[in-house]
C-alpha positions in Angstrom: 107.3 107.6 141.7 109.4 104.8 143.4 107.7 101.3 142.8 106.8 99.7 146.3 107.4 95.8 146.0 105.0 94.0 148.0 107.0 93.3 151.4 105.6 90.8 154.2 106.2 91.7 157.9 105.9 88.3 159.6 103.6 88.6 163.1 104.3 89.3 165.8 104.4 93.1 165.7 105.9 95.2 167.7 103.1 97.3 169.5 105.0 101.2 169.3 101.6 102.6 170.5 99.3 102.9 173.3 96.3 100.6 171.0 96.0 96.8 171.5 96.4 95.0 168.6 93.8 92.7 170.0 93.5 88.6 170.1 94.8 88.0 166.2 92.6 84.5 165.7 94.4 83.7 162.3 97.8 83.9 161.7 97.1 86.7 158.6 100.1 88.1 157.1 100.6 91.7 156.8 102.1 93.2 153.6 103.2 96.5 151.9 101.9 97.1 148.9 101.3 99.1 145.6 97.9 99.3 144.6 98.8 100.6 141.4 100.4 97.1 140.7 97.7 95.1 140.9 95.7 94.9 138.0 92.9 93.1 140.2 93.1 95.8 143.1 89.7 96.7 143.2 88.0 93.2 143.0 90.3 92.8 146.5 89.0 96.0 148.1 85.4 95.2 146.8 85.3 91.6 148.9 85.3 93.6 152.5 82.0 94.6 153.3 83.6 98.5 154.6 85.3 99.4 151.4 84.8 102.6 150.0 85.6 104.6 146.7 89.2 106.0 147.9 90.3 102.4 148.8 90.6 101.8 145.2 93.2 102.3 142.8 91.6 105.0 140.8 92.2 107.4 143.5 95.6 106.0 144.0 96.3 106.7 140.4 95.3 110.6 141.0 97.3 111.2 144.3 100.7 109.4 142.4 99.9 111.0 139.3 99.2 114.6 140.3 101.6 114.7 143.3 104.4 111.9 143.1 103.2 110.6 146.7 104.6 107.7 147.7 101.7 104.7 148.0 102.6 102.0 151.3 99.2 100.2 152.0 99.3 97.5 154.4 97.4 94.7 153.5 97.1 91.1 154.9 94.6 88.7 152.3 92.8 85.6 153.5 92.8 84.0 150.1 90.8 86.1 147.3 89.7 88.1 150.1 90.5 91.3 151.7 91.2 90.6 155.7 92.4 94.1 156.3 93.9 97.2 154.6 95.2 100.6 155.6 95.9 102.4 152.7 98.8 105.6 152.9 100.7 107.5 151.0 104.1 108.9 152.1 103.8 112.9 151.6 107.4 114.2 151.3 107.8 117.8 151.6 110.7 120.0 152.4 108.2 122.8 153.2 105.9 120.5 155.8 108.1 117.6 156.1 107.8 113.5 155.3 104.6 112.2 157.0 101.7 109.3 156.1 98.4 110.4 155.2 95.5 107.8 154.9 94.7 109.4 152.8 95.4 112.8 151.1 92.6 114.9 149.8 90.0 112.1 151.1 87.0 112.9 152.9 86.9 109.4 155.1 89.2 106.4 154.5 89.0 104.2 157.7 91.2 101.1 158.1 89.6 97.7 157.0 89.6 95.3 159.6 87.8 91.8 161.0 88.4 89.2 163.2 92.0 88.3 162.1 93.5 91.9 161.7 92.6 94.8 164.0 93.1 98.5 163.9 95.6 98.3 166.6 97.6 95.8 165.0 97.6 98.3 161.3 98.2 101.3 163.7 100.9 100.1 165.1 103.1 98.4 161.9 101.9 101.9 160.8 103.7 103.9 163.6 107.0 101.1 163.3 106.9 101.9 159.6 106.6 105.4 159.7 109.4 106.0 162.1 111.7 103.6 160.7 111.3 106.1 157.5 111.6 109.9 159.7 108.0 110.5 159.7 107.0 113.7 161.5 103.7 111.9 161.8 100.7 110.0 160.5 97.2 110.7 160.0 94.1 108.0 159.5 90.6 109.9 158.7 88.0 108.0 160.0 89.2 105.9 163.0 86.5 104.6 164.8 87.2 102.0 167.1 90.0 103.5 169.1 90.6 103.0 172.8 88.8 104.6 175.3 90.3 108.2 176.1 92.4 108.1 173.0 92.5 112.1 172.1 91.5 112.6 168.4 93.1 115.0 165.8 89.6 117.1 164.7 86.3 115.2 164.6 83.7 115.7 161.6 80.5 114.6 160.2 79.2 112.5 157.6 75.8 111.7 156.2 74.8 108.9 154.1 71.6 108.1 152.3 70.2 104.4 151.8 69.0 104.5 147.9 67.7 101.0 148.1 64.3 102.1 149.3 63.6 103.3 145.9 63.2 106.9 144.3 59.7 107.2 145.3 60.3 106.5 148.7 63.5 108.8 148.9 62.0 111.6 148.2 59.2 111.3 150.3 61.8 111.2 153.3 63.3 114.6 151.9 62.4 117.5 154.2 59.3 119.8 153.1 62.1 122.4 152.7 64.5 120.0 150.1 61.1 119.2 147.9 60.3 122.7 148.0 63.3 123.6 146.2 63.8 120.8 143.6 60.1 121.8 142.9 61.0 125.2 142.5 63.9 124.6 140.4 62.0 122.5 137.9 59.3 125.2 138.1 62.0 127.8 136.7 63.2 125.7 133.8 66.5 124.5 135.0 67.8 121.8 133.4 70.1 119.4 134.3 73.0 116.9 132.4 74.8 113.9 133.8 78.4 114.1 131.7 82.0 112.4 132.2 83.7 114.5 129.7 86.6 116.3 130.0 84.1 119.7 128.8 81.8 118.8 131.7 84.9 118.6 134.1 86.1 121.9 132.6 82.3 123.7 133.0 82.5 122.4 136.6 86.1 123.6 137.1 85.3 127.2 136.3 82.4 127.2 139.0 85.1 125.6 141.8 87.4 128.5 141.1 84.5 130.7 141.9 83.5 129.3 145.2 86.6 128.4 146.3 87.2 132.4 146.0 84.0 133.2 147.7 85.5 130.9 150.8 88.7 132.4 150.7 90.6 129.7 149.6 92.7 128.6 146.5 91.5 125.8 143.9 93.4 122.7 143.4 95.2 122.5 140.4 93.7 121.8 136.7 96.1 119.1 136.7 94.7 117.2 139.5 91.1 117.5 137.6 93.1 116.1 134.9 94.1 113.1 136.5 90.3 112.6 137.8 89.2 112.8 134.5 92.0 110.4 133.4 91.8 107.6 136.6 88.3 108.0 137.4 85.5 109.6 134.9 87.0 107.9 132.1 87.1 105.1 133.6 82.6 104.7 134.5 83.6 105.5 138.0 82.7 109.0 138.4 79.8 111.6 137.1 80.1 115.5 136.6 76.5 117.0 137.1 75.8 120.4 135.7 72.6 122.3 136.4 72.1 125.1 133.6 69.2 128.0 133.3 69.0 129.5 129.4 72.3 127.4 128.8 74.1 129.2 131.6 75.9 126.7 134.2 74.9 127.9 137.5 75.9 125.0 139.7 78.0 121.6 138.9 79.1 118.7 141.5 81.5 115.9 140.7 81.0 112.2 142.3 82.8 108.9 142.3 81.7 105.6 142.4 83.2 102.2 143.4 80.9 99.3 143.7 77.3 99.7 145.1 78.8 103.0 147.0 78.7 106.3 145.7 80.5 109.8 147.6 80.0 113.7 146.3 83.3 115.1 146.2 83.1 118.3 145.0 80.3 120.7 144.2 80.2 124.2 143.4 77.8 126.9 142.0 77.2 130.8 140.6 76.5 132.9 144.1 74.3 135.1 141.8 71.8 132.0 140.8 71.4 130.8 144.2 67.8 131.4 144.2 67.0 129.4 141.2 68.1 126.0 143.7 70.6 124.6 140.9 72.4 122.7 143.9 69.4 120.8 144.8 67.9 120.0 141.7 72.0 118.2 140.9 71.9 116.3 143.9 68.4 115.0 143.9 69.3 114.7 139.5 73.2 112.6 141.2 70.7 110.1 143.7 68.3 109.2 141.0 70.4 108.7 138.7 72.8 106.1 141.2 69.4 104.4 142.5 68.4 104.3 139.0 72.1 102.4 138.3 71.9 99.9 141.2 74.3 102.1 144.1 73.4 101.0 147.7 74.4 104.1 149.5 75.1 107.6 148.6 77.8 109.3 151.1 77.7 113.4 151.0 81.1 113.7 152.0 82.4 115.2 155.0 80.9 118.4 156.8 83.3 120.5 159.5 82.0 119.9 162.8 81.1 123.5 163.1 79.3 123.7 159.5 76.1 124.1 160.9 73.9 125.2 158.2 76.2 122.5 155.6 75.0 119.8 158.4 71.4 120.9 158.4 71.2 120.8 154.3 72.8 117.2 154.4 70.4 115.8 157.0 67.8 117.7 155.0 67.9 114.5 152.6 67.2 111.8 154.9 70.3 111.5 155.4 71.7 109.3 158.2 74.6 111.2 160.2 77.9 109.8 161.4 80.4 110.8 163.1 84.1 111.2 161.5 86.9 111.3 163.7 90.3 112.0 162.5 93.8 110.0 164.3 97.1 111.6 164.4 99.7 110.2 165.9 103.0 112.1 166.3 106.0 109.6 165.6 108.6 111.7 167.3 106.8 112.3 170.9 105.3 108.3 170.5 101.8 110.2 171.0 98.1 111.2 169.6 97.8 114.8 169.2 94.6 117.0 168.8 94.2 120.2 166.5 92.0 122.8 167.0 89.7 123.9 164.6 90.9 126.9 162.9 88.1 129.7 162.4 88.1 131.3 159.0 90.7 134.1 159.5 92.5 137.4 157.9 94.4 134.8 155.4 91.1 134.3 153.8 89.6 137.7 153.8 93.1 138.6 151.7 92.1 135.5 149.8 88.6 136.3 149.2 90.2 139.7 147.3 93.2 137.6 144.4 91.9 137.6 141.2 90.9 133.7 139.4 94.0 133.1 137.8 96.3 134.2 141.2 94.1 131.8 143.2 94.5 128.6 140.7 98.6 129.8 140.7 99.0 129.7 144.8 97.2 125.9 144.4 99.4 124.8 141.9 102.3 125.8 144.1 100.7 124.6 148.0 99.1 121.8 147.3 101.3 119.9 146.6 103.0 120.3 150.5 99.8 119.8 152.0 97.2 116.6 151.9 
């Protein structure tokens, strides 16, 4: 990986997109930077109110470390503090090309912004930056205060769950349906661990292979579970949460923390136990456990807009639901594109049919040229 020494781009900025940068009421100075550089990274990202788990540098650390991208946050400090921050990585590809992804593999990472630095102004060193280096494009996931009539890339949904109220009064907000099953899971002797060994991550890893299968679609790679173990679990910023009945695992989920603010990442279970509620009994085992540990706010990641029955199990917490939208700005047309959703499609019924290991082989090999 190619260090990135911190380099200041002196206002004004030259606006290469249709956003306003807005009226800039401090003359804050916008910087490239490493993360991975700056041993007090995540005290910075921690003293602006919007932060979240992937502005740190532990998920820095996996994307370098797994893939070799290329990490070019912008960031402009007022002091100690954090005045804004847009943090991408460069994704070079000769299958898909060179773009910046904000950022890969991440459910939501908007830009961080207040009076003194806007989104406009970050989108628009952004689009400067990204065509003075040949980018195809850039995408930012979780853009919310674009322009009026700005097209979007995709739009999805998130769902977060104030655990300040306390565990008595969270589960009284669950639907009937949601107490029903953590009853009912309880009832059947499932128990439940809270781990951040590598073993745990490896228990949970065997149960992804098998629902990504069931979906259709191939696994990311043990090596990238590697580097979460290494960067974040390790580290008292992450939990693996396995559900077992008669020592059997029969569903696991994965979740980071940064701060007060905790995120499910991954989760994944045995089709064949699906009555015994292992899923539920983890998350509501994942939300007492973060209440119990002082977390503010429990995100549970990000649903597909047309994940209807996902969305209704989410909002089935007390969750409360947000909208996602997703930027992409092409860098060659000067222009924000859309995507259509693509249904699930012959690709995954062929998928659905590879054995483990020839699944777990194909995500070694794509996922490297995708983010």
């Amino acid at each position: 990986m190619t260090a990135l020494a911190p380099t200041c781009l002196t206002p004004p900025i030259s606006g290469v997109t249709p956003l306003s940068a807005g009226a800039e009421v401090s003359p804050a100075r916008l910087c490239r930077t490493n993360p991975l550089e700056d041993p007090a990274w995540d005290d910075l990202v921690m003293s602006h109110p919007d932060y979240n788990f992937f502005s740190g540098s532990a998920w820095a650390r996996v994307l370098c470390d797994t893939y070799g991208h290329r990490p070019c946050y912008l960031v402009a400090r007022d002091g100690k503090r954090l005045a804004g921050m847009l943090p991408v990585m460069e994704v070079r590809s000769g299958l898909t090309g060179t773009r910046g992804v904000s950022l890969p593999f991440t459910d939501e990472c908007p830009p961080l912004t207040s009076d003194s630095v806007s989104t406009g102004t970050l989108l628009a060193q952004l689009t400067e930056y990204g065509q003075g280096r040949g980018w195809k494009y850039w995408e930012c996931r979780g853009v919310r205060d674009l322009p009026p009539g700005t097209p979007v890339a995709r739009t999805y949904y998130g769902h977060v769950l104030d655990l300040s109220v306390g565990e008595a009064r969270l589960f009284d907000r669950f639907k009937t349906t949601v107490r029903t099953a953590i009853r009912k899971a309880e009832q059947a002797g499932v128990q439940v661990e809270t781990s951040r060994t590598w073993d745990a991550l490896r228990t949970f890893y065997a149960l992804h292979c098998q629902t990504r299968r069931k979906h259709g679609l191939p696994p990311q790679s043990l090596r990238f579970f590697r580097k979460i173990h290494e960067h974040v679990l390790a580290r008292n910023l992450g939990t693996v949460v396995i559900a077992r009945y008669q020592q059997r695992p029969i569903a696991a989920a994965v979740f980071f923390r940064l701060g007060t603010k905790v995120i499910y990442k991954f989760g994944a279970s045995d089709e064949s136990a699906q009555d015994l509620r292992g899923n539920n009994l983890v998350m509501w085992h994942a939300i007492q456990w973060y209440a119990r540990g002082g977390c503010a706010s429990f995100h549970f990641g990000r649903t597909d807009a047309g994940a209807d029955g996902l969305r209704r199990f989410k909002l089935g917490w007390g969750a409360r639901e947000e909208v996602i939208p997703y930027a992409k700005f092409d860098c060659r047309a000067g222009a924000f594109v859309t995507e259509a959703e693509e249904p699930p499609g012959w690709k995954n019924a062929v998928l659905k049919r590879l054995p483990v290991f020839l699944l777990r082989a194909l995500g070694e090999l794509l996922y490297r040229h995708v983010a």
